[in-house]
C-alpha positions as CSV (number, residue, x, y, z in Angstrom):
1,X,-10.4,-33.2,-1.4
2,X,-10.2,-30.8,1.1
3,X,-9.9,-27.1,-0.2
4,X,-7.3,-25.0,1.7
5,X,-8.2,-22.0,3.1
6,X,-6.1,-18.6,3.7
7,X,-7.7,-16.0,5.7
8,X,-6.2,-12.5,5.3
9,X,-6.4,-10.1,8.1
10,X,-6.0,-6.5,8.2
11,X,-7.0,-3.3,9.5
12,X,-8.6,0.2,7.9
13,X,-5.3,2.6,9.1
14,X,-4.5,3.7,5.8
15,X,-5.9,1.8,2.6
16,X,-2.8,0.4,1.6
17,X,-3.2,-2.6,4.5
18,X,-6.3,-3.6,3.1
19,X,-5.2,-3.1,-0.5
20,X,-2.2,-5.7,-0.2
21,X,-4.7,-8.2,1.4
22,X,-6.9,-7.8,-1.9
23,X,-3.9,-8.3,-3.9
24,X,-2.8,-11.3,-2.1
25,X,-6.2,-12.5,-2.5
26,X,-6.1,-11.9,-6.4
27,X,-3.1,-13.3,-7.2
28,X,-4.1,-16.8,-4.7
29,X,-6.6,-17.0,-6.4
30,X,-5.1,-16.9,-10.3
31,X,-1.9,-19.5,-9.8
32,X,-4.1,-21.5,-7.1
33,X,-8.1,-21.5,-7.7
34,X,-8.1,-24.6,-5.4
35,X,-7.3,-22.1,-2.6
36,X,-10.0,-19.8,-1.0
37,X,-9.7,-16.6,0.7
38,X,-11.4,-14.3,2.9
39,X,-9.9,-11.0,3.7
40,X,-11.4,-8.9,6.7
41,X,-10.4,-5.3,8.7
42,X,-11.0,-7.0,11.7
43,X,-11.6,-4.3,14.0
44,X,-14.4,-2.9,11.2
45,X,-15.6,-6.3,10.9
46,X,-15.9,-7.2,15.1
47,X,-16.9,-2.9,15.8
48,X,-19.1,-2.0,13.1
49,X,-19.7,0.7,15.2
50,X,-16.8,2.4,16.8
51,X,-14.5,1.4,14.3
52,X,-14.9,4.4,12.1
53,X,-15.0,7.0,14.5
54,X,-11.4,5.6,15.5
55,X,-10.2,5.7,12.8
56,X,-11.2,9.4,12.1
57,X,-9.5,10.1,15.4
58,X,-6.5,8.7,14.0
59,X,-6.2,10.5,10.4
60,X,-7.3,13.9,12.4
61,X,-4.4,13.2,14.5
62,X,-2.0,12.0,11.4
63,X,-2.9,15.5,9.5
64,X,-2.8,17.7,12.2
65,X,-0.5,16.5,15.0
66,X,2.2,15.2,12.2
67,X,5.0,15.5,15.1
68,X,3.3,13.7,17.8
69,X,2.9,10.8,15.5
70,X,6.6,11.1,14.3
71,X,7.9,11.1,18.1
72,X,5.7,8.3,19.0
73,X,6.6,6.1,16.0
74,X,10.4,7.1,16.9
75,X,10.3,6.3,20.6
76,X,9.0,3.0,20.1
77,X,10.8,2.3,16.9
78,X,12.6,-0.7,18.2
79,X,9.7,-2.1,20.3
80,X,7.2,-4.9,20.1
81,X,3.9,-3.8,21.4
82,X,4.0,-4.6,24.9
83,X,2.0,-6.8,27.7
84,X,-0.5,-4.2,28.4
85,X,-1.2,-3.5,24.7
86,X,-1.4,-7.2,23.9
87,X,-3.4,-7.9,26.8
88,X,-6.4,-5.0,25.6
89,X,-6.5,-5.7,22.3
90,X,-6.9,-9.7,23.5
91,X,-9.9,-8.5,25.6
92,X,-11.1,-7.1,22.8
93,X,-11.0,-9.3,19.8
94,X,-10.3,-12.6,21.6
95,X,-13.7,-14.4,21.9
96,X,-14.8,-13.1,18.2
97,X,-11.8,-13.6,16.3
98,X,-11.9,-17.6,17.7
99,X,-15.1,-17.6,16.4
100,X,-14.3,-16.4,13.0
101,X,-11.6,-18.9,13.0
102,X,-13.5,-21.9,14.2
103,X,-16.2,-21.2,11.4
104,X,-13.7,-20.7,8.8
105,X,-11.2,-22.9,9.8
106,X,-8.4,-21.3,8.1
107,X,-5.2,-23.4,6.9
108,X,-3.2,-20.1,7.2
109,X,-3.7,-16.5,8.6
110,X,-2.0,-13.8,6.7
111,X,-1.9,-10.5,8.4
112,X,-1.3,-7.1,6.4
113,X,-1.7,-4.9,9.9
114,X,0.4,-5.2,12.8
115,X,-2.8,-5.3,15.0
116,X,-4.3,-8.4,13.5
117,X,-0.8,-10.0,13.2
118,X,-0.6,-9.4,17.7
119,X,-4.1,-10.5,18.3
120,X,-3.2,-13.9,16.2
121,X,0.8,-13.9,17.9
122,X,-1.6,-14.0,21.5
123,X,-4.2,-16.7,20.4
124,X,-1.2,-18.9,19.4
125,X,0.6,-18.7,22.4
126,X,-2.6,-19.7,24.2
127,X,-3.0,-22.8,21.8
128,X,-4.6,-22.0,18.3
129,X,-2.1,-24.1,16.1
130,X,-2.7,-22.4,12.4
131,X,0.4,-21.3,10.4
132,X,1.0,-17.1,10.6
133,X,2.3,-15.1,8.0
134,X,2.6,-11.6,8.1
135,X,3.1,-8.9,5.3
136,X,5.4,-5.8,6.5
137,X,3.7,-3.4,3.4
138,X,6.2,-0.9,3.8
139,X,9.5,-0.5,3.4
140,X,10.5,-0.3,7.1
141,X,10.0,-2.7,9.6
142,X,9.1,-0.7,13.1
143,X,8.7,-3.1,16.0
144,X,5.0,-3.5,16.4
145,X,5.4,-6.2,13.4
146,X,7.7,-8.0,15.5
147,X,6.4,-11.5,17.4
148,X,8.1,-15.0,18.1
149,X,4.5,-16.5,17.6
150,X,4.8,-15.3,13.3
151,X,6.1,-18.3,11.2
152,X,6.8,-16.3,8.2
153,X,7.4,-12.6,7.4
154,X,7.0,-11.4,3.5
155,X,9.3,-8.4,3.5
156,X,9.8,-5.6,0.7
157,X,13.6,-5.5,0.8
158,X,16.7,-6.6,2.4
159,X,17.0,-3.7,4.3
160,X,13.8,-4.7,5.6
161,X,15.0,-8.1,6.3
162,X,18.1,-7.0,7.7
163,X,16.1,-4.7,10.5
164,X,14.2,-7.5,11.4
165,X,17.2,-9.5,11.9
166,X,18.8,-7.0,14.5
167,X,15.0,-7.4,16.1
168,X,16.0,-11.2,16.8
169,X,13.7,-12.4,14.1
170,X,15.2,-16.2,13.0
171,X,17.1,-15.5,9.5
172,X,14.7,-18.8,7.9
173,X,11.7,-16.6,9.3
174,X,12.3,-14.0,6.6
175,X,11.3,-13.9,2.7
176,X,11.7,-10.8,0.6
177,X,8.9,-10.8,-2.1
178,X,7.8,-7.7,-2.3
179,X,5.3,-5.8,-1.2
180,X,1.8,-7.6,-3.0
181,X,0.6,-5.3,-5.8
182,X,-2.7,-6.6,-7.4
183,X,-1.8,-8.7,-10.9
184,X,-3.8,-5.6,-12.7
185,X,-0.2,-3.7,-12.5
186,X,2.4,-6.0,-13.9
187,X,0.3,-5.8,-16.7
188,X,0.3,-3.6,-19.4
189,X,-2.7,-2.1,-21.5
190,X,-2.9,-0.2,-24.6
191,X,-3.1,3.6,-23.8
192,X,-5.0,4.2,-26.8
193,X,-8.3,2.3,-24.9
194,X,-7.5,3.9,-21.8
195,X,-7.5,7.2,-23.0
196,X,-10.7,6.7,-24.8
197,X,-12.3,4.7,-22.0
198,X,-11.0,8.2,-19.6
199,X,-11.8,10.3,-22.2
200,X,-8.0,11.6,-22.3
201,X,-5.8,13.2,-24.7
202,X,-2.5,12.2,-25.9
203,X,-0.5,14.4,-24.7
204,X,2.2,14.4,-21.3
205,X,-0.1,13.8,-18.6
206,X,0.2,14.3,-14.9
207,X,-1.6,12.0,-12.1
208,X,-2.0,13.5,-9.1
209,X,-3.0,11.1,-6.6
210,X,-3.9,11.8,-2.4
211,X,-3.4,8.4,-0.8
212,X,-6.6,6.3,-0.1
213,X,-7.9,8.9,2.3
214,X,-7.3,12.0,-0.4
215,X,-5.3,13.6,2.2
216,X,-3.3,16.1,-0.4
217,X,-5.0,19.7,-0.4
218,X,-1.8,21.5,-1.0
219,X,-3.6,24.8,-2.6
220,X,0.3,25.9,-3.3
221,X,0.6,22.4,-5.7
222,X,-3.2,23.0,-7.0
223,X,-2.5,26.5,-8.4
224,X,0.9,25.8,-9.9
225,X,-0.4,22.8,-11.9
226,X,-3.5,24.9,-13.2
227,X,-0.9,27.8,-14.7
228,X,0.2,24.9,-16.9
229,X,-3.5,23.1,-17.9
230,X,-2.7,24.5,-21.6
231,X,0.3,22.4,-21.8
232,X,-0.2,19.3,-19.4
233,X,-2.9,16.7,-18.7
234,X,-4.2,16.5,-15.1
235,X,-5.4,13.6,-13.6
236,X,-6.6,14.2,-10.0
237,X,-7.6,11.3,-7.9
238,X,-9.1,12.0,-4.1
239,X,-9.9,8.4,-3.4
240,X,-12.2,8.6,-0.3
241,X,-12.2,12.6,0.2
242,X,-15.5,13.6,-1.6
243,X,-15.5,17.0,-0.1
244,X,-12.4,17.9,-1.5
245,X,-13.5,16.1,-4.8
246,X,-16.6,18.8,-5.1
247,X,-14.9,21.9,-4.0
248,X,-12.4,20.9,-7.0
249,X,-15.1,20.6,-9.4
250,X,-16.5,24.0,-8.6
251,X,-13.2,25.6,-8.7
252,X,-13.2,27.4,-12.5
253,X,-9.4,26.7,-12.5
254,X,-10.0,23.0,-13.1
255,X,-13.0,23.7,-15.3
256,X,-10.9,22.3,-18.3
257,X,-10.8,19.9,-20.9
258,X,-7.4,19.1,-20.0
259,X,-7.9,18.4,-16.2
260,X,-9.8,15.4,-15.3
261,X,-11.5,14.7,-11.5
262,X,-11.7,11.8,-10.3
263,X,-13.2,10.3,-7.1
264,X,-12.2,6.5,-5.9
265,X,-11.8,4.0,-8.7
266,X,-10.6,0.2,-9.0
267,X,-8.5,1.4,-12.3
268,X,-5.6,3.1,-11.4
269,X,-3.3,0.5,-13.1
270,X,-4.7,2.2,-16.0
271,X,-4.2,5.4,-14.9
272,X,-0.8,4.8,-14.0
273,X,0.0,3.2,-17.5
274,X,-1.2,6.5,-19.3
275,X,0.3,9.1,-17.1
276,X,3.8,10.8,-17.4
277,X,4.2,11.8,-14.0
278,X,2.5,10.7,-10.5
279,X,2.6,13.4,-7.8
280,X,1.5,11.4,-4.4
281,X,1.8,10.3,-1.1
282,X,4.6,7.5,-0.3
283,X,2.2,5.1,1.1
284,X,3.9,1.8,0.5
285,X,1.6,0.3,-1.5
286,X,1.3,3.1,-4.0
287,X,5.0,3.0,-4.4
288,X,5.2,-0.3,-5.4
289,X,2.5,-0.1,-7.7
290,X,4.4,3.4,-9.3
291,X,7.3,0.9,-9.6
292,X,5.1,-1.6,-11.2
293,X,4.5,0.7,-13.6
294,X,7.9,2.4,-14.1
295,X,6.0,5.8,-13.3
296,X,8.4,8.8,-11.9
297,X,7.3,9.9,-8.7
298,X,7.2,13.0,-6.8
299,X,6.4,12.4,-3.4
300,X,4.0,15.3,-1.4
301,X,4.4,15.7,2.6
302,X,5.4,12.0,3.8
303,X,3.1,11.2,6.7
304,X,5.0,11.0,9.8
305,X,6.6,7.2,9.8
306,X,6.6,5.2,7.6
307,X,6.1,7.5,5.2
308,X,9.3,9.1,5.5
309,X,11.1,5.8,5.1
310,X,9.3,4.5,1.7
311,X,10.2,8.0,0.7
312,X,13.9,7.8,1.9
313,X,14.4,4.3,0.1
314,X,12.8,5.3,-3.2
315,X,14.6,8.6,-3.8
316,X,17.8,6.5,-2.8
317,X,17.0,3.9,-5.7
318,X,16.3,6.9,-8.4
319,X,12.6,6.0,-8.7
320,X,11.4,9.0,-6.9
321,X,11.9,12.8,-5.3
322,X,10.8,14.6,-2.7
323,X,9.4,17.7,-3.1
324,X,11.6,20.0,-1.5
325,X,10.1,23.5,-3.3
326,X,7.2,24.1,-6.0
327,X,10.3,24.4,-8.1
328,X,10.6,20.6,-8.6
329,X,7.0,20.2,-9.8
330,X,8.4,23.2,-12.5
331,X,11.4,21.3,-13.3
332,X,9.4,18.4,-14.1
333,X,6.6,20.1,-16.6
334,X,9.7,21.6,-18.3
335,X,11.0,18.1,-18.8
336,X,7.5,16.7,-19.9
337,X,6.9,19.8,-22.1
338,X,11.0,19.8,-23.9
339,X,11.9,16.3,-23.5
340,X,9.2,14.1,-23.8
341,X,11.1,11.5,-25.8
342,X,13.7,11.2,-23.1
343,X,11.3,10.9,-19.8
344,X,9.7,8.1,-22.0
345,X,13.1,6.5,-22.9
346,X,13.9,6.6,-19.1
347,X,10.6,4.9,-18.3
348,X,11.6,2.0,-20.8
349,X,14.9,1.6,-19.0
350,X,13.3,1.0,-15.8
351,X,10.7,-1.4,-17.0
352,X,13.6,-3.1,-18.2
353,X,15.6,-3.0,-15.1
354,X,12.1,-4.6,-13.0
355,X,11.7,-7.0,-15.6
356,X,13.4,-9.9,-13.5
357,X,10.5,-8.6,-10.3
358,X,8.1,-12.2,-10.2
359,X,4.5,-10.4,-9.6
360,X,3.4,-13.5,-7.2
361,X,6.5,-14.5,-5.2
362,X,4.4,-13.2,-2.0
363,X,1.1,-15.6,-3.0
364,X,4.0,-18.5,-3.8
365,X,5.4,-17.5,-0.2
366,X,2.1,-18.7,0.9
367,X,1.2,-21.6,-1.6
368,X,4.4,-22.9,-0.3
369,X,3.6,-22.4,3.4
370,X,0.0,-24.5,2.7
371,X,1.8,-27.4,1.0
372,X,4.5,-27.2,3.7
373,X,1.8,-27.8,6.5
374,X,-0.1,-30.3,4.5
375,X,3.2,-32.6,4.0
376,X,3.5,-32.3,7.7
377,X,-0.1,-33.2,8.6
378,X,0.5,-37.0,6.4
């Protein structure tokens, strides 16, 4: 029997891309074990080399030129990525992606990045005849996702949906699954083991997370949250950023048995299921895995984009805030530290309200896709 084979493409632009890719991978793999996977950044994977130094380019010019990037993503908003685009990144990932694909000899590409996703929308408009699917993982849909060569796009929402439609995307085109969460989150652990295995304390606890890059350094945020160290657990997670990781931990304000440093780690499901509060970025895939989890969010400096936009729809919803002023990180603690019994109770009503969410309707979206082609091939 011939094994079907799903190769997941994406790119290192945020870790959230590459995260969903993962997740789509995991859950394949648990309802389908016939199924194999292979995810790839595939301009990491082709440009070992250059590949990070462009992507430092790109978060220096995130974090410090936050407007340029918010023009840029407005003035092409509405825009596929044009000829000339297309045409360069053909030039360069033409010859190696075909070889990728002709040793693996995928029965379905999945794309989590926009790039990926118009390298393979080029290669099938020259011939290559494999199925595309491509994963919007925020919830947005700006017009680089956008090619007649995709076959299916897994969307977050229907607003998503609906801003694809005005794009000209085909209605049957379109499935709203969500955005792919590994399993790990819709399930839920006893906070008793996690506490031991993180050496916490029960009491209201605060996670204080900086994106996959560890971009938050808001000294502001830092020094408010260390007035209150006596009366709240803090959980601070800085991912990839090392640098700020060891300042931190020479800093005598978070010298505590109550504050808790943390570099990357595979275990923030956990994390998530023993915390109160999260404090973050509004990365799409964090979001969803907050939501997952039921976890109020208070969302720090949206990156330019599509930031903005998961942080727009989730405040909308009621499953997260802005921070506006240091006085809603004060408003909260006061909750945690008077009404703990109540922000729990509210956390149990949205769990309840998610309870109808189905954890693997984007990995179904694809199951269905490889039995679909497989029918057609008899």
């Amino acid at each position: 029997m011939h094994k079907q084979r799903v190769l997941l493409l994406s790119e290192g632009f945020g870790a959230g891309h590459t995260q969903a890719a993962y997740a789509l991978s995991s859950s394949l793999r648990k309802i389908a074990p016939h199924v194999q996977t292979k995810v790839m950044e595939l301009g990491s994977f082709l440009n070992p080399r250059m590949a990070p130094f462009i992507i430092t380019a790109y978060k220096k010019t995130v974090f410090t030129q936050p407007r340029l990037v918010r023009m840029m993503y407005r003035s092409n908003y509405k825009k596929s990525l044009n000829r000339l685009t297309t045409l360069a990144l053909h030039r360069l990932f033409y010859t190696h992606t075909t070889q990728i694909i002709q040793q693996l000899h995928p029965d379905v590409i999945v794309c989590t990045h926009p790039i990926p996703s118009a390298v393979i929308s080029r290669m099938k408009r020259l011939g290559l005849d494999v199925p595309l699917c491509t994963v919007i993982t925020d919830y947005d849909a700006h017009g680089t996702w956008v090619s007649a060569e995709v076959n299916r796009y897994l969307v977050s929402t229907d607003p998503v949906k609906e801003k694809l439609l005005e794009r000209g995307v085909e209605e049957d085109k379109i499935q709203i699954t969500g955005i792919p969460i590994h399993p790990n989150f819709w399930e839920r652990h006893g906070k008793d083991d996690i506490r031991k295995q993180f050496h916490l304390h029960d009491m209201p606890t605060i996670l204080i997370m900086g994106g996959g890059w560890g971009f938050m350094k808001d000294e502001a945020v830092h020094s408010l949250l260390a007035m209150h160290r006596d009366q709240i657990q803090l959980i601070f997670c800085f991912g990839s950023n090392v640098k700020s990781l060891e300042k931190m931990k020479r800093d005598p304000r978070f010298i505590h048995p109550n504050v808790h440093l943390l570099g990357f780690t595979r275990e923030i499901d956990k994390l998530m299921e023993v915390s109160d509060l999260l404090i973050t970025k509004p990365g799409g895939m964090t979001c969803s895995e907050g939501l997952a989890k039921a976890i109020p969010m208070l969302f720090h400096k949206p990156l330019p984009g599509q930031e903005e936009e998961n942080s727009q729809y989730f405040a909308a919803q009621g499953w997260g805030t802005p921070i506006s002023s240091l006085d809603d990180i004060t408003n909260w603690i006061k909750r945690l530290t008077d009404d703990y019994e109540g922000v729990t109770q509210e956390r149990e009503k949205v769990l309840s309200e998610i309870a109808s969410y189905h954890p693997m309707q984007s990995a179904q979206a694809i199951i269905d896709i490889l039995e679909s082609n497989s029918k057609a091939l008899i």
